[in-house]
C-alpha positions as CSV (number, residue, x, y, z in Angstrom):
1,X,0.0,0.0,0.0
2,X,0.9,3.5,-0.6
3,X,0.1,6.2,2.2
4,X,0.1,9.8,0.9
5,X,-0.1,13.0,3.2
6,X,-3.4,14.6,3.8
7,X,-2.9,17.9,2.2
8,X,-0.6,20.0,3.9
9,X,-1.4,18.1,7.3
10,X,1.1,15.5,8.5
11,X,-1.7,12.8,8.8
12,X,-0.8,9.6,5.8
13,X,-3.5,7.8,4.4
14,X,-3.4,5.0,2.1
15,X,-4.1,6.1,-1.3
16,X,-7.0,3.6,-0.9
17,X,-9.6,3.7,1.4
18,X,-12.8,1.8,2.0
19,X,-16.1,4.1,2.3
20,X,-19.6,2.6,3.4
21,X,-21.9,4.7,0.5
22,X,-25.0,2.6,0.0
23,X,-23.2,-0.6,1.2
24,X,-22.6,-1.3,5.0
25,X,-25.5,-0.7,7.5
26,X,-27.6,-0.9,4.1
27,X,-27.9,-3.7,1.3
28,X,-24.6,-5.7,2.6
29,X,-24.9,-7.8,5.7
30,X,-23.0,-7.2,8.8
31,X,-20.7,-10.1,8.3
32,X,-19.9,-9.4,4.7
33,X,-19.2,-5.8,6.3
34,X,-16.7,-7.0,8.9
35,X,-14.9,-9.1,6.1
36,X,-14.7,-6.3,3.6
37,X,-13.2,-4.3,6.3
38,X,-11.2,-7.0,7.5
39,X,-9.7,-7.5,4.0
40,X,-9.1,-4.1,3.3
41,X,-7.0,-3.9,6.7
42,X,-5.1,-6.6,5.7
43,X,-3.9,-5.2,2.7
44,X,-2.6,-2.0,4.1
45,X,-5.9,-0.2,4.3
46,X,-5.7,2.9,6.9
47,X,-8.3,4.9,6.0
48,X,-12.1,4.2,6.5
49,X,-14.9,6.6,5.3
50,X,-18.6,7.0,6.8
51,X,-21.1,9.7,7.4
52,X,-24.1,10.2,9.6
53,X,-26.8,9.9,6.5
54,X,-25.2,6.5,5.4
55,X,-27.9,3.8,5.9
56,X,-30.0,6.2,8.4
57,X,-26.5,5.8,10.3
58,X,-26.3,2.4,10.7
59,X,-22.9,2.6,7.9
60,X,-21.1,4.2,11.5
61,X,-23.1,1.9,13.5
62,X,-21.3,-1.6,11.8
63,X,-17.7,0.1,11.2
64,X,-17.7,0.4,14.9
65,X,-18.3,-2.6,15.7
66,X,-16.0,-3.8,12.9
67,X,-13.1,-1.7,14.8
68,X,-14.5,-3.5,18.0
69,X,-14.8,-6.3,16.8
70,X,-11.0,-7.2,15.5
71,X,-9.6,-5.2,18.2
72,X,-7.5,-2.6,15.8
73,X,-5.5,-0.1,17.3
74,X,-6.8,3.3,17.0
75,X,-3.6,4.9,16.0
76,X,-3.4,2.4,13.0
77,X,-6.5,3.7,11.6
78,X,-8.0,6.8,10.4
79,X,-11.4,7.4,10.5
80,X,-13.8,9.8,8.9
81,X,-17.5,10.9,9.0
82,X,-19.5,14.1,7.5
83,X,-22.1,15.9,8.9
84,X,-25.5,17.7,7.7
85,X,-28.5,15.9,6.8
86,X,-28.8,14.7,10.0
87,X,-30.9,11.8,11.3
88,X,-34.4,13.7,12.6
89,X,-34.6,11.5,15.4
90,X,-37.2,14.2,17.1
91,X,-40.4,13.0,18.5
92,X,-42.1,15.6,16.6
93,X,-41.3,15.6,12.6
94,X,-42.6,19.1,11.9
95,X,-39.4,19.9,14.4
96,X,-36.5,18.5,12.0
97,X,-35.2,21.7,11.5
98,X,-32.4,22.0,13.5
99,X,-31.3,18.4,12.4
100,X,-29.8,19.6,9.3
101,X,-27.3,21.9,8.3
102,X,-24.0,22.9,9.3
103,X,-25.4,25.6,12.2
104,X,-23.3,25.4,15.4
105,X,-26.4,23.4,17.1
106,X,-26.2,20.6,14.6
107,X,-22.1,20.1,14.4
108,X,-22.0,19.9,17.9
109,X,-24.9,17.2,18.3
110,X,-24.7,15.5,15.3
111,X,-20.8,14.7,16.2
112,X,-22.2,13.8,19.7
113,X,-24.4,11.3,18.0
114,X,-21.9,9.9,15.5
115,X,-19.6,9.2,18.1
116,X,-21.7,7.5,20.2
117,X,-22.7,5.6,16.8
118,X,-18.9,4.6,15.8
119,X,-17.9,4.0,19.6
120,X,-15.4,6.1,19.7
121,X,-13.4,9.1,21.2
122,X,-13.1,10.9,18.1
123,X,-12.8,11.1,14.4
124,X,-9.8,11.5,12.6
125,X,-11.6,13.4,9.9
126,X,-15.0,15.4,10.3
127,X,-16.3,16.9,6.8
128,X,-19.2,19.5,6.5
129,X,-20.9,17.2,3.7
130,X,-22.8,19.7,1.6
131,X,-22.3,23.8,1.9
132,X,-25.3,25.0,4.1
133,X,-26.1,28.7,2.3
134,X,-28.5,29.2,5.2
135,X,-25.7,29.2,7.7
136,X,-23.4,32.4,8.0
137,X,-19.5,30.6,7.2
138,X,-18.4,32.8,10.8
139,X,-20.3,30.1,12.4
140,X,-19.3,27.0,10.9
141,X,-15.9,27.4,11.2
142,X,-15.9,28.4,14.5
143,X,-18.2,25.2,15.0
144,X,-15.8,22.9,13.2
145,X,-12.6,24.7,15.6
146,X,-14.5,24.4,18.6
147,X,-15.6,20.1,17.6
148,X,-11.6,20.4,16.7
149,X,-10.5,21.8,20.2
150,X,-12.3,19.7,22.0
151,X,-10.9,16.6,21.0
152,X,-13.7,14.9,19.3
153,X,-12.5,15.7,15.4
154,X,-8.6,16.3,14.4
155,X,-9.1,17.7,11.1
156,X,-12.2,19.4,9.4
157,X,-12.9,19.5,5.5
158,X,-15.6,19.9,2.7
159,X,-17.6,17.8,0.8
160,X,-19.2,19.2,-2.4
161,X,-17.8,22.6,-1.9
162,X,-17.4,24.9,-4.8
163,X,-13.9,26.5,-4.8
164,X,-15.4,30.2,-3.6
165,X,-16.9,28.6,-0.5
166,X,-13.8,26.7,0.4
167,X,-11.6,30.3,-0.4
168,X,-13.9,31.7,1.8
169,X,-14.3,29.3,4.7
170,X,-10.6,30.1,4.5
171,X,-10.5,33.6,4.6
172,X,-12.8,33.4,7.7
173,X,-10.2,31.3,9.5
174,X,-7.6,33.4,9.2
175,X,-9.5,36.4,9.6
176,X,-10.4,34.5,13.0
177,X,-6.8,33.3,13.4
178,X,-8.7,29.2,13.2
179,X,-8.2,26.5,11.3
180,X,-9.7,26.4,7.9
181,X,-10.7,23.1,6.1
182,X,-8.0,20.6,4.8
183,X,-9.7,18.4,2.8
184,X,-12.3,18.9,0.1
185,X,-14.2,15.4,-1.1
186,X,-15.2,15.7,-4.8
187,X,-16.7,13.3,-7.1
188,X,-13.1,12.7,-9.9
189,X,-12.9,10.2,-12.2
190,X,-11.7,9.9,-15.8
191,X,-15.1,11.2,-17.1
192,X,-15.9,13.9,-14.1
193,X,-12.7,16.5,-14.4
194,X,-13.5,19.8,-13.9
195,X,-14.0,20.1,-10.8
196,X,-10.8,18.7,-9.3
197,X,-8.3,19.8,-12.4
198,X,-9.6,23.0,-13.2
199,X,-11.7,24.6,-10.5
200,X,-10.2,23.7,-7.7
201,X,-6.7,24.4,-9.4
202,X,-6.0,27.7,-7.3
203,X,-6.5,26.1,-4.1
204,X,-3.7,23.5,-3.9
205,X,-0.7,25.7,-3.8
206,X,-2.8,28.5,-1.9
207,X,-4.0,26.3,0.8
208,X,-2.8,22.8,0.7
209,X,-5.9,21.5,-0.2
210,X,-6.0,18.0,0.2
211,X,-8.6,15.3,-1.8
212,X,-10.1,12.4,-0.7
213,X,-11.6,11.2,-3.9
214,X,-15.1,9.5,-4.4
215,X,-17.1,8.1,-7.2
216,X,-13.6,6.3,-9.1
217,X,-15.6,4.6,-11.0
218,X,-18.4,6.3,-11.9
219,X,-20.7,4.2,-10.5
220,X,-19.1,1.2,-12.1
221,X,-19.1,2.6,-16.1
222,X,-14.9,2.9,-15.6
223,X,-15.1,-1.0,-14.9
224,X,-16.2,-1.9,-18.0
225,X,-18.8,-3.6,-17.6
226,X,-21.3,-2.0,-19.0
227,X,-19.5,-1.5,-21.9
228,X,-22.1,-3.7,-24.3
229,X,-24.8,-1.1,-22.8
230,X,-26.7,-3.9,-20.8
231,X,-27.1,-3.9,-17.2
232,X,-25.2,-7.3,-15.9
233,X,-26.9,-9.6,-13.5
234,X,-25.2,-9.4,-9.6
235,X,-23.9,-5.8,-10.5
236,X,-25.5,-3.3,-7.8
237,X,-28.1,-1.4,-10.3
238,X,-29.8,-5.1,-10.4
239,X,-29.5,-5.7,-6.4
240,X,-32.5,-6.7,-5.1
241,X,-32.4,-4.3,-1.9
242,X,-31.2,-1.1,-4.2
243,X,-34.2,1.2,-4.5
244,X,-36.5,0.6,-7.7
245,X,-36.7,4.1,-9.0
246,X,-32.9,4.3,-9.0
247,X,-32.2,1.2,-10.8
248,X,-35.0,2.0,-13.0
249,X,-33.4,5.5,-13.8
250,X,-30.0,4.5,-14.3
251,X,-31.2,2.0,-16.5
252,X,-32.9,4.6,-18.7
253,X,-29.4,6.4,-19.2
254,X,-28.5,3.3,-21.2
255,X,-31.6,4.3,-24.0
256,X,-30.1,6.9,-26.0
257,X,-28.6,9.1,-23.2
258,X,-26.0,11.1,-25.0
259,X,-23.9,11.6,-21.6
260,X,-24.3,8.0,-20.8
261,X,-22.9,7.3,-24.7
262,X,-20.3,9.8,-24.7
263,X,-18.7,8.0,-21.2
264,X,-19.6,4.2,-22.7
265,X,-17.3,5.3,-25.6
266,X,-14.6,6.3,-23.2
267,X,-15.1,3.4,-21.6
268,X,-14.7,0.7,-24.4
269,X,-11.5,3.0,-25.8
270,X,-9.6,2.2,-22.5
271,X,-10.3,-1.6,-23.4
272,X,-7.1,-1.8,-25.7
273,X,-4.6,0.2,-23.1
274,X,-5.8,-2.2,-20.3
275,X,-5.1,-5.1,-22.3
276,X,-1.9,-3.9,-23.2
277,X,-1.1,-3.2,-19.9
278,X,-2.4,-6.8,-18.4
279,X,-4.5,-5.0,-16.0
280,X,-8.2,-4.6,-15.7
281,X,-10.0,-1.2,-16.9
282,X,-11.3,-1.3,-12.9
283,X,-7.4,-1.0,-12.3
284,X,-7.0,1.4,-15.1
285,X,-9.1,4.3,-13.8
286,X,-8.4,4.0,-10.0
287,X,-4.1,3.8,-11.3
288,X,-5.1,7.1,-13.6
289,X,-6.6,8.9,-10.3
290,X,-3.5,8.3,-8.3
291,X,-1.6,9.8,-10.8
292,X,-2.7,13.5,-9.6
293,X,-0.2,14.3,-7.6
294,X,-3.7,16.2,-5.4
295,X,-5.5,13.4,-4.6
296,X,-4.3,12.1,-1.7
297,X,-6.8,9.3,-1.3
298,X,-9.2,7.3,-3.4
299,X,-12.9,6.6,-1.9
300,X,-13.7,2.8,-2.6
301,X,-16.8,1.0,-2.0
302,X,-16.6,-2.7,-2.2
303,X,-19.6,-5.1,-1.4
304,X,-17.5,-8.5,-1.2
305,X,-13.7,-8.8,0.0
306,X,-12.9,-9.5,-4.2
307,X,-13.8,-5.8,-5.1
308,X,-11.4,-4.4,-2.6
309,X,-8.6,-7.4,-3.2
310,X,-8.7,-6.2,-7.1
311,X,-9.0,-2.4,-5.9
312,X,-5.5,-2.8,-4.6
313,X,-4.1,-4.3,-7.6
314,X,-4.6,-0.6,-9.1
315,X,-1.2,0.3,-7.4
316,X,0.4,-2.1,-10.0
317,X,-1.3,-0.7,-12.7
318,X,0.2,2.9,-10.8
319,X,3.4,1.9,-11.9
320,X,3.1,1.0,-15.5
321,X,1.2,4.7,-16.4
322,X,4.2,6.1,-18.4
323,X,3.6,10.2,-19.4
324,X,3.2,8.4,-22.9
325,X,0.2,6.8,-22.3
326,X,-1.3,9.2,-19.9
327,X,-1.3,11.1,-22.7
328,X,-3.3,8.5,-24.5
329,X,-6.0,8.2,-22.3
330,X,-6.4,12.4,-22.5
331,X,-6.7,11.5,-26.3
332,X,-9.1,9.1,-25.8
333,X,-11.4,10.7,-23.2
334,X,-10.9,14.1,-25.1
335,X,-12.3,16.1,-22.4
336,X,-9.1,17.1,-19.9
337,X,-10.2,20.9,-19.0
338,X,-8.1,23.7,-20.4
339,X,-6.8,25.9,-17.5
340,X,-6.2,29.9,-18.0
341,X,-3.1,30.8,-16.6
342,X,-4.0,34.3,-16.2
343,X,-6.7,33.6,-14.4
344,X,-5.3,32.7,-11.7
345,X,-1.6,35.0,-12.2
């Protein structure tokens, strides 16, 4: 396993990690959960990603007791969660206001509650997981710095940000003399760029943005195997437990969506370069992510201990990306933003 730094922090995670996104504490049993986690610790896995929406919170709920359970040493892991849409455990629905958001109220309780979920101390990582333009940004920093300060979160980031909000939770932290956020989590992939290589471009030298990565494989396109524009039986858009009107959707995309066309072509034209390389095109587009030098970790989700064993096997395919045929996927994908340099002299 590789471990990278965290931004400009001097907290290493591995360059995989293992997030529970509609999979544990939802449509994958407790016991697949503890060996998917178990597996992914065994092959150098630090770095373990939740969040308090995740399965109503039962996603922190069975990493806990996964952590519990195997007896890992807290210092051998890092662990993250995200806060904002909240769980609206209030007797009285019409009262769910305050369960949402990033107000002071809600950091403070909701990380009260995710704790208490996880069973643990603290978080490694605490992310505000959507901007809340409701909130003045005075207040949510000084709610992440005070979560920070009193031991129950080490670092704070962004989730979803656009690169003004993040500039400006920034310039409210030092205006405040706090701490500003270290991490941003975006959506990258090979067909989702702009964002992390052009947007966000300013912010890595200015503030050592860090990214932890999710969505690598575009909900499995980047895989391949979709690539004869069917939906494959045992893939999770056919899982009997994922919701109808989802499944139904995505399946739609396959019916003349140009988007969904434009990506299946990118798709099939990494078939040849995988082939060449004697990896798979799963392999392909996580070894392409780790290329950017940014990204310091890559958001996984696995349902069975196979996913994350091949997941790994990316770090192989890492090593056999020359400049040459990095180049060759930008030809292929055709869609690697064009950055002003004046725009950000």
């Amino acid at each position: 396993m590789e471990y990278r730094l965290l931004g400009r922090t001097g907290l290493y995670v591995s360059v995989i990690s293992l997030g529970g996104w509609l999979t544990y504490g939802g449509h994958v049993a407790e016991e697949k959960t503890f060996e998917c986690m178990k597996t992914a610790y065994d092959h150098g896995i630090n770095f373990f990603d939740s969040a308090e929406a995740y399965a109503a919170g039962e996603s922190e709920v069975v990493m806990g007791k996964a952590i519990k359970k195997y007896g890992w040493k807290r210092p051998d892991l890092v662990i993250s969660t995200k806060l904002y849409w909240g769980q609206h455990n209030s007797s009285h629905p019409e009262r769910i206001q305050n369960s949402v958001g990033l107000s002071r109220k809600h950091l403070i309780e909701g990380m009260n509650a995710s704790l208490e979920r996880l069973g643990l101390d603290y978080v490694d990582i605490v992310y505000a997981h959507r901007p809340d333009r409701l909130t003045p940004m005075e207040e949510t920093v000084r709610a992440f710095n005070y979560l920070i300060n009193k031991g129950q979160a080490l670092y704070w980031g962004t989730s979803m940000w656009s690169a003004v909000e993040i500039a400006d939770a920034w310039r409210v932290a030092d205006k405040l003399g706090l701490i500003g956020p270290v991490v941003e989590q975006p959506e990258y992939n090979l067909l989702s760029r702009e964002k992390v290589e052009k947007e966000y471009y300013e912010l890595y030298e200015r503030y050592g943005l860090g990214l932890t990565v999710f969505s690598p494989l575009k909900l499995g396109i980047l895989t391949g195997k979709y690539n004869d524009s069917t939906i494959p039986e045992g893939s999770r858009f056919s899982a009997e437990n994922t919701s109808q009107k989802f499944i139904d959707a995505y399946r739609a995309k396959f019916q003349g969506d140009p988007e969904m066309e434009k990506n299946l072509r990118i798709s099939k034209g990494l078939v040849p370069i995988a082939k060449d390389l004697g990896v798979t095109q799963g392999s392909l587009a996580l070894a392409w992510i780790m290329k950017n030098k940014n990204v310091s970790s890559i958001i996984t989700g696995a349902s069975r201990p196979e996913q994350i064993v091949e997941n790994v096997k990316a770090l192989e395919a890492f090593h056999k990306l020359t400049p040459e045929i990095m180049d060759k996927i930008d030809e292929i994908a055709g869609n690697k933003p064009t950055i002003d340099s004046r725009r950000f002299a």
